[in-house]
N, C-alpha and C positions, 0 to 999 in steps of 0.2 A: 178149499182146504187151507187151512192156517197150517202155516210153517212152523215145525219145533226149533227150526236152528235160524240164529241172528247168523245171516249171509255176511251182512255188512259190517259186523261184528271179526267174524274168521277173514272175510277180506281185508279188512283194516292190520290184518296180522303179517301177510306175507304182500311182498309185490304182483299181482293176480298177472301183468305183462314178465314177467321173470322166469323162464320156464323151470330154473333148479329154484325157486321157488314154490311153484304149482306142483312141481316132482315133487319135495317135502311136503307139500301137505296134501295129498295124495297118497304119500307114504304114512302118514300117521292117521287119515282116515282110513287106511288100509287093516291099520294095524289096530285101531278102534275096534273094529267091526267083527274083525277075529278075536280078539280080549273079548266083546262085547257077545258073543256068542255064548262060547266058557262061562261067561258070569251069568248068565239066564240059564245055561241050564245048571249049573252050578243051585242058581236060589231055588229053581224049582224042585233038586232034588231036599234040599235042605228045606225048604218047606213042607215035604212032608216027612220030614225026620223031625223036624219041630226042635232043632237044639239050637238054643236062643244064643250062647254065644258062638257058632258059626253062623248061625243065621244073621246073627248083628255083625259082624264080620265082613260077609258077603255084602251085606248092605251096604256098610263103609266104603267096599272097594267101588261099587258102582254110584256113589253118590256124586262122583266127579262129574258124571254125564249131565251137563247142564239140561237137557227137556228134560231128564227123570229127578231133576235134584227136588222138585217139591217134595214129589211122591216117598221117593226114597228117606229124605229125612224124616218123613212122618214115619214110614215105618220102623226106621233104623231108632227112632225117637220110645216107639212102643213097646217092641224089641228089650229098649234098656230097663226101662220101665216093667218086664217082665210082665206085660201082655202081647203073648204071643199070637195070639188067636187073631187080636188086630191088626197086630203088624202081619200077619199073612196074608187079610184081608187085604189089604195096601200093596202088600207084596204081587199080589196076582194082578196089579196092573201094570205094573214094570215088562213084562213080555209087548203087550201090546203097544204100553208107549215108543219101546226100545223098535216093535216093528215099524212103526210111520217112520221114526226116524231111519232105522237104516233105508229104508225106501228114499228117504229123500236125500242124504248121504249118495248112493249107491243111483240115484237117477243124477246127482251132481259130478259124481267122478266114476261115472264108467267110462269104458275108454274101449 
């Protein structure tokens, strides 16, 4: 399985031997993963309500997610562009990405 997340990337961030280190980020993929919930379903209801500026909206706020950042600027891109139809197309992959990753988040920091 290919990994969505640079390890060595988010390790290079904190001291990985520093325990109020590992606490902090722990606490912010905690806090990811709950934000990151809300925002899926958040797009999936506005995907079928089809109203392009929440839709483009929602997309903004989860474009932060680096695995989803491809996907999301495509559709947040389509979105502006007022093809909506596209960007939902684009949109209905964001669940699935968002699931491997919290998978592998959530296999990285359980406790």
């Amino acid at each position: 399985m290919n990994l969505l997340i640079d390890w060595s990337r988010i390790e290079s961030l904190v001291d990985m031997n520093d325990p109020e280190d590992q606490a902090w980020l722990k606490e912010m993929v905690t806090s990811l993963l709950e934000n990151m919930a809300t925002r899926v379903e958040n797009l999936d209801r506005l995907m079928q309500t089809k109203d392009p500026k929440d839709l483009q909206s929602e997309l903004h706020q989860i474009k932060g997610v680096a695995a989803l950042s491809e996907v999301v600027v495509k559709a947040e891109s389509l979105v502006k562009e007022g093809n909506v139809e596209s960007s939902i197309i684009e949109g209905k992959k964001i669940p699935a990405i968002w699931e491997s990753t919290k998978q592998e988040l959530e296999k990285k920091f359980s406790s």
